[in-house]
VEXDREN-2710 file (C-alpha; in Angstrom, 1 decimal):
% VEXDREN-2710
k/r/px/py/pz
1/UNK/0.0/0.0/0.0
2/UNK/1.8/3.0/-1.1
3/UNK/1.1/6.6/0.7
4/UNK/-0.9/9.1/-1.1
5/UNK/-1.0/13.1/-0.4
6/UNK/-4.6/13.6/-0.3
7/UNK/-8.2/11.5/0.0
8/UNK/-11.4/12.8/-0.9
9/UNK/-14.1/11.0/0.1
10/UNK/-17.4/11.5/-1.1
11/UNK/-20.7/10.3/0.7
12/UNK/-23.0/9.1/-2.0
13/UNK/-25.6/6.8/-0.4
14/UNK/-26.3/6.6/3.6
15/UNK/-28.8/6.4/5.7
16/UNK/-29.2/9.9/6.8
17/UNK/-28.9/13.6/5.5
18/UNK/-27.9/16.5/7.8
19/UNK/-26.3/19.5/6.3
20/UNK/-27.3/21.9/9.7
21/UNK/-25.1/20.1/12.6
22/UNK/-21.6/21.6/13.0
23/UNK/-18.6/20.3/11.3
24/UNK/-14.6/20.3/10.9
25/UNK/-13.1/22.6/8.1
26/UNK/-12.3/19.4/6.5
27/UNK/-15.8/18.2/5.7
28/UNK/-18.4/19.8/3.6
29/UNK/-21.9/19.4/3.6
30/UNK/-24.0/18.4/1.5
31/UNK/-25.9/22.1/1.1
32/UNK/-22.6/23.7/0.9
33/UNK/-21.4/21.9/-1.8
34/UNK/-24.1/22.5/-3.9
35/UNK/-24.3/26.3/-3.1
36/UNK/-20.9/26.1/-4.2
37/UNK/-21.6/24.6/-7.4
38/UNK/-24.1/26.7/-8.5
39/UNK/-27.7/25.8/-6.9
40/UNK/-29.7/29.0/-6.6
41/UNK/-32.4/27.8/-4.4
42/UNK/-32.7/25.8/-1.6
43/UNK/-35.5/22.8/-2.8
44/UNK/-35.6/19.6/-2.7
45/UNK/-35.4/19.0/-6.4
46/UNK/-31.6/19.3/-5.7
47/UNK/-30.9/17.6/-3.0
48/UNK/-29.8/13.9/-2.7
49/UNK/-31.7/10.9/-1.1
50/UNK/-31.2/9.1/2.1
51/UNK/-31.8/5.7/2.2
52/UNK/-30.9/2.3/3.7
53/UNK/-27.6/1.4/2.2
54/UNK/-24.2/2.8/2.1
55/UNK/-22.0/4.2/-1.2
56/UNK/-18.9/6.1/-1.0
57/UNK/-16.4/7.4/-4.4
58/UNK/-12.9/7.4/-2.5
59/UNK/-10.3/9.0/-4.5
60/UNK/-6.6/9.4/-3.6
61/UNK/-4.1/11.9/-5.2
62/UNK/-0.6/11.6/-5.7
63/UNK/2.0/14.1/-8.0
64/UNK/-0.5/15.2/-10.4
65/UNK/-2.2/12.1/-10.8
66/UNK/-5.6/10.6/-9.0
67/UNK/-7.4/7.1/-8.5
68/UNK/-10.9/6.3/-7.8
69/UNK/-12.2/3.5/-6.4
70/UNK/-15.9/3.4/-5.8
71/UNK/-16.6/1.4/-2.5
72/UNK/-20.4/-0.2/-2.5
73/UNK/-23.2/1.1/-4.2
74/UNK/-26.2/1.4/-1.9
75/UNK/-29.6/-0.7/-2.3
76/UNK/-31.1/0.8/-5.4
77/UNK/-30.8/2.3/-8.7
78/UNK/-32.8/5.4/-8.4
79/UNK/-31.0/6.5/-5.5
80/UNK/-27.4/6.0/-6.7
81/UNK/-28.4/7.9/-10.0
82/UNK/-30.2/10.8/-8.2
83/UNK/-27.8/10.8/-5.7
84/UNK/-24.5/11.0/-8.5
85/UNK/-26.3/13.2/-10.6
86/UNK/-27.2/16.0/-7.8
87/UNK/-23.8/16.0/-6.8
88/UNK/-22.8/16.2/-10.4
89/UNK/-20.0/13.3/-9.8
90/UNK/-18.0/12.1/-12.9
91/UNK/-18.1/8.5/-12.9
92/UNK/-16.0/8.2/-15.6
93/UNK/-12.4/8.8/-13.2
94/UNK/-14.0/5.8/-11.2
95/UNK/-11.5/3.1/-12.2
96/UNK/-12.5/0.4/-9.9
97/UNK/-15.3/-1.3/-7.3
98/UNK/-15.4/-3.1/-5.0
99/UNK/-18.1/-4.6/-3.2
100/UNK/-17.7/-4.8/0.8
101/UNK/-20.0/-8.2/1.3
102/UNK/-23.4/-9.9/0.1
103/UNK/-26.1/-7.6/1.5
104/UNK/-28.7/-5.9/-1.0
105/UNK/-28.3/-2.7/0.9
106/UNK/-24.4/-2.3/-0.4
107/UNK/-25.0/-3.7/-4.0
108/UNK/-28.3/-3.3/-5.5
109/UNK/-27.2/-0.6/-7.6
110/UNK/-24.2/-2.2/-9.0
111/UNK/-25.4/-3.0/-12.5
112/UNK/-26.9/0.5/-12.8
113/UNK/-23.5/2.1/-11.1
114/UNK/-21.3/0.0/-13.9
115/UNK/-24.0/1.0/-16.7
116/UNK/-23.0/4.7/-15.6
117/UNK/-19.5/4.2/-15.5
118/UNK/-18.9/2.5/-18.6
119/UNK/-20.9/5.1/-20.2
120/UNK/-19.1/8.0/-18.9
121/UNK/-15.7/6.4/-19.3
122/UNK/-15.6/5.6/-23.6
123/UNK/-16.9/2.3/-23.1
124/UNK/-13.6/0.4/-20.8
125/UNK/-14.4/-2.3/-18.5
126/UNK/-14.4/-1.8/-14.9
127/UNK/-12.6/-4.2/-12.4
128/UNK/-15.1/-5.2/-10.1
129/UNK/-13.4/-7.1/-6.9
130/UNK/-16.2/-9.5/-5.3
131/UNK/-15.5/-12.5/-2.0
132/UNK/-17.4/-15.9/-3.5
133/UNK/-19.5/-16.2/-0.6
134/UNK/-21.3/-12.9/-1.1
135/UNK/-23.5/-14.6/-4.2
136/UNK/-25.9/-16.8/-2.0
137/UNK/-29.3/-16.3/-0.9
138/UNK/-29.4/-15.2/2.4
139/UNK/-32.7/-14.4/5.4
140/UNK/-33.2/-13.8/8.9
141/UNK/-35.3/-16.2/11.1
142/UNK/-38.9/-14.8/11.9
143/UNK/-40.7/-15.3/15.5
144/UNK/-42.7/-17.7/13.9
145/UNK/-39.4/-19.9/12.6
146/UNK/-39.6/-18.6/9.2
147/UNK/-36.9/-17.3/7.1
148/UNK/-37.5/-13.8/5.5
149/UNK/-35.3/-13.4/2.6
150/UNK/-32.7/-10.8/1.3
151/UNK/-33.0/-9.5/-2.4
152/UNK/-29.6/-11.3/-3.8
153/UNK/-26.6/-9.5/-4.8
154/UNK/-26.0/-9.1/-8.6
155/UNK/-24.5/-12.2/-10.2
156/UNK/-21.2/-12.5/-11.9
157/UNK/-22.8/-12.8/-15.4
158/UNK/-25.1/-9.8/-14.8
159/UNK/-22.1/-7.4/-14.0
160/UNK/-19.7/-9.2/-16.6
161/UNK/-23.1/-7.6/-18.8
162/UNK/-22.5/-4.5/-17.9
163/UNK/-19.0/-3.5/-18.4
164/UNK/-17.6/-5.3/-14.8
165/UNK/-14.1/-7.5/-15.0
166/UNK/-15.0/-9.5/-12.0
167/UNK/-12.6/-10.6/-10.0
168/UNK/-13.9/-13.2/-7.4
169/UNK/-11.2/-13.9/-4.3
170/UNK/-11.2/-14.7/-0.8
171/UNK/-7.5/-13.0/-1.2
172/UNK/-6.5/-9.6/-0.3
173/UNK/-5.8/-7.3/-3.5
174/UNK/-4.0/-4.5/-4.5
175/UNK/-5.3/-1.7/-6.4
176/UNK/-5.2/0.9/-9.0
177/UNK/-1.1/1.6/-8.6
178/UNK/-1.0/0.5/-4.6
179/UNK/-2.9/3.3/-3.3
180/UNK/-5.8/1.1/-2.4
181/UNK/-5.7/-2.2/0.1
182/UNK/-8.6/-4.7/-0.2
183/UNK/-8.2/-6.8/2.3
184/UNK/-8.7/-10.7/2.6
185/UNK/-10.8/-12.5/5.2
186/UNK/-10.8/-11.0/8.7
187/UNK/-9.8/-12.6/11.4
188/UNK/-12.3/-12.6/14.2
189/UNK/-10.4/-12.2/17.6
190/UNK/-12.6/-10.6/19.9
191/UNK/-14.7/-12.0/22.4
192/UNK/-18.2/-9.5/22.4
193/UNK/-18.2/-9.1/18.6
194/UNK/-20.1/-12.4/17.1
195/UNK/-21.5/-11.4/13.8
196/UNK/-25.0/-10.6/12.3
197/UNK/-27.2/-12.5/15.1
198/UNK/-30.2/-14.4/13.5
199/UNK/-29.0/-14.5/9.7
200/UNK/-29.4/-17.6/7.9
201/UNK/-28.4/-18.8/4.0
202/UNK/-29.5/-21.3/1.7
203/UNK/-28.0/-24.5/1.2
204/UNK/-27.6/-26.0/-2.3
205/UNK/-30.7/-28.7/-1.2
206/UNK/-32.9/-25.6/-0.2
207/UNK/-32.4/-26.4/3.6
208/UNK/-30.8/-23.2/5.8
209/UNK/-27.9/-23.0/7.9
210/UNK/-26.8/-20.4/10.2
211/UNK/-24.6/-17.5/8.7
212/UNK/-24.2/-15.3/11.3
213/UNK/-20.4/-14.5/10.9
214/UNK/-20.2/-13.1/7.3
215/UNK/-17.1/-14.7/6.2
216/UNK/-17.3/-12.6/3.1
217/UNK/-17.1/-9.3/4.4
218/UNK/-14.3/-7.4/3.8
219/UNK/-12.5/-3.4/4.1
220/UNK/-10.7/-1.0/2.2
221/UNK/-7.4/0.7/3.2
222/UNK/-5.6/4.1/2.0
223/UNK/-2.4/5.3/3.5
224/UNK/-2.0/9.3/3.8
225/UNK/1.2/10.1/4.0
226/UNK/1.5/12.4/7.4
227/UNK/-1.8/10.6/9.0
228/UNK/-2.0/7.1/8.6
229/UNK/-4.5/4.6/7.5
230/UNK/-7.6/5.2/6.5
231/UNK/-10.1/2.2/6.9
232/UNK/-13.4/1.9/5.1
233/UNK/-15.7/-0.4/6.8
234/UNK/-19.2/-1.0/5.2
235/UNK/-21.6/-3.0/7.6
236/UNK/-18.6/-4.1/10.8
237/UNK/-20.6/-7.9/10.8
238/UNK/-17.3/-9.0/11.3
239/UNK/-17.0/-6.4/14.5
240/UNK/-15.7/-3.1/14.1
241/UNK/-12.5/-3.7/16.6
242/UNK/-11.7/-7.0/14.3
243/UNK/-11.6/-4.9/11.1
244/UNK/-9.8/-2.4/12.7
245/UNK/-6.8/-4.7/14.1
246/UNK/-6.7/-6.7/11.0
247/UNK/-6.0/-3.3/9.6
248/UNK/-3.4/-2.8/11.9
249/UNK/-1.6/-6.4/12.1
250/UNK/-1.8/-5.8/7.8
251/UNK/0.1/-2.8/7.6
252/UNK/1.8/-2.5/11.6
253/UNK/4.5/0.2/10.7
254/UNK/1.4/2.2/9.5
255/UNK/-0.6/4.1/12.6
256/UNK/-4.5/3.9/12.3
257/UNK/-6.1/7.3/10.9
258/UNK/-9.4/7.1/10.9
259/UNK/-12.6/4.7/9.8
260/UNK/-15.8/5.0/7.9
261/UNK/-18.5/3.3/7.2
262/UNK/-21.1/1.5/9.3
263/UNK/-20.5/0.4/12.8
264/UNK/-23.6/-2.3/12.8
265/UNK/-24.3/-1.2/16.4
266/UNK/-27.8/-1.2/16.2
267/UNK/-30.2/-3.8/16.7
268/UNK/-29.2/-7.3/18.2
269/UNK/-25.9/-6.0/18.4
270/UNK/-26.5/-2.9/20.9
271/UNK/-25.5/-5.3/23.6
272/UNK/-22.0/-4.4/22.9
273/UNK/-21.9/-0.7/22.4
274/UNK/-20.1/-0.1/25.7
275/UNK/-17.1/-3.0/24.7
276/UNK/-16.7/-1.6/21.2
277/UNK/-16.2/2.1/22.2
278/UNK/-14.2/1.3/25.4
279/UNK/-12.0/-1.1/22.9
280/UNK/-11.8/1.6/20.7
281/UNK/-9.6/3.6/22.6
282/UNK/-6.8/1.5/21.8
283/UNK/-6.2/3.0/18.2
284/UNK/-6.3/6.6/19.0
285/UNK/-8.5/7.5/16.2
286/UNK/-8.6/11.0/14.9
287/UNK/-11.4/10.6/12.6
288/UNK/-14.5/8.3/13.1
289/UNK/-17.2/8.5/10.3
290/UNK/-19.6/6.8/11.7
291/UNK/-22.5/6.0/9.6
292/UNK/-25.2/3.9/8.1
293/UNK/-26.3/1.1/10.5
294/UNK/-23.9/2.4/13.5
295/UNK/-27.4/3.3/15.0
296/UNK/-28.3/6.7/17.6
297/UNK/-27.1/5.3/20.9
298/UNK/-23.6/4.1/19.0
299/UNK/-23.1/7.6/17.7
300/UNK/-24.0/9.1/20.7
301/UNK/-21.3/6.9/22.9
302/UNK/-19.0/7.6/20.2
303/UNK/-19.1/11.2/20.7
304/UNK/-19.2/11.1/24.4
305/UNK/-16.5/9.3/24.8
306/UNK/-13.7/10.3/21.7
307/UNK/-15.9/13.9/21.2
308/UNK/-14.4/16.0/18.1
309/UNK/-13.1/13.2/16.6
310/UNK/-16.5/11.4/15.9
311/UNK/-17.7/13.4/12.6
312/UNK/-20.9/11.6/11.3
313/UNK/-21.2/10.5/8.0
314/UNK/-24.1/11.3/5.7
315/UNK/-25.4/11.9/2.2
316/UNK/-23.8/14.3/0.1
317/UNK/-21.0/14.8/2.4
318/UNK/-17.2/15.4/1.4
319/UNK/-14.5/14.7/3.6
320/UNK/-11.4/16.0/2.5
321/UNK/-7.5/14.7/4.2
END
């Protein structure tokens, strides 16, 4: 993983909006950046959409020269193509995608996101980077012993369609010229953090098994020269301090930054709030982007106990390092 000078990151789908609460001069909102590019009026035929799901475009810059990788793609087309074209994003400099693990809510778009890309781009492929176990058909069990199911994510031959080079690993991955880490399995560690409680997938002979730890799931990593690493975490099923010191034990001579993403603190998993943020402290985070399922009582432990450093992610927001 080589350093890069700067990182942009660019919120494009999460759960909330909130351009009114207070922020560091290294964030924009989602208002402000569209005053600043020209919107005239405050409506809401400008502004993007919240919804369940998480996208962000992450680009690095280095000497003159840029890389974009675009990190999940939210649950649905309409949103990631309001979303992209309110904030007027150019596609076309994404150069890569990954797709953080097999939930709906972080890859419904896809197809729609590499239709857009392609488009914008002349026509190249895009390499798409994918974990095998992210394809099956996957539920929670009801009250009544039940399984409600999860839309799938999009197959291999349905990206291939439109304009993905898929690469399917369980193996970590480097990208577009070393300034991005995708990394491998995680290891899970920790004692408190156990998973997605409750989630079930479907066996070859229709039957379902339990599926609770997510093997596919998987983060991003950007060095910044001067800060450190900078972890993208979608969905934390496999626990937000696991992710975290698999970051770390990957890359040791390389202090932890900051994190985005969801937390996945919510729920079930509420129960371990207070291990997560006191386990936190080990890290020394400057910046924690909490977001997506992370959940109110999370975010509000966050910020009690590490303060300015917790800056809340949302739609349409820029962070800028």
């Amino acid at each position: 993983m080589k350093p890069v000078e700067a990182l942009e990151i660019a919120i494009l789908v999460d759960n909330t909006t909130d351009s009114l609460s207070s922020n560091p001069d290294f964030v924009e909102t989602e208002f402000a950046f569209l005053r600043r590019h020209g919107m005239k009026w405050l409506s809401g035929k400008c502004l993007c959409c919240a919804a369940h799901g998480l996208s962000c475009l992450i680009t690095t810059k280095t000497a003159g020269t840029s890389h974009t990788l675009l990190f999940d793609t939210g649950p649905d087309e309409w949103v990631f193509e309001r979303n992209v074209t309110r904030l007027g994003v150019d596609l076309g400099s994404v150069e890569a995608m990954m797709l953080s693990h097999g939930h709906w809510d972080h890859g419904g778009a896809m197809p729609r996101a590499l239709q857009m890309i392609t488009q914008a781009n002349g026509g190249r492929n895009v390499p798409v980077y994918l974990h095998p176990e992210m394809f099956a058909l996957r539920g929670t069990r009801t009250k009544d012993g039940g399984i409600f199911p999860m839309e799938k994510v999009p197959s291999v031959d349905v990206l291939a369609g439109c304009g993905g080079d898929v690469v399917v690993t369980r193996d970590e991955q480097s990208a577009l010229d070393g300034a991005f880490h995708i990394s491998g399995e995680i290891p899970r560690v920790t004692a408190f953090e156990r998973g997605m409680p409750g989630q079930h997938r479907q066996k070859p002979d229709g039957s379902w098994e339990k599926d609770e730890l997510l093997p596919d799931e998987r983060f991003v990593s950007v060095h910044v020269a001067g800060k450190g690493q900078v972890v993208f975490t979608a969905c934390s099923h496999a626990g937000l301090i696991n992710v975290l010191l698999a970051a770390r034990a990957r890359f040791p001579d390389v202090p932890l930054y900051g994190v985005f993403g969801g937390f996945h603190l919510s729920g079930l998993t509420e129960a371990i709030i207070p291990e997560t943020v006191a386990a936190l402290a080990q890290f020394d985070l400057k910046l924690i982007a909490a977001g997506h399922c992370t959940g109110w009582r999370a975010v509000n432990a966050l910020s009690d106990a590490y303060g300015s450093a917790v800056v809340p992610s949302a739609v349409g927001k820029y962070y800028r390092l």
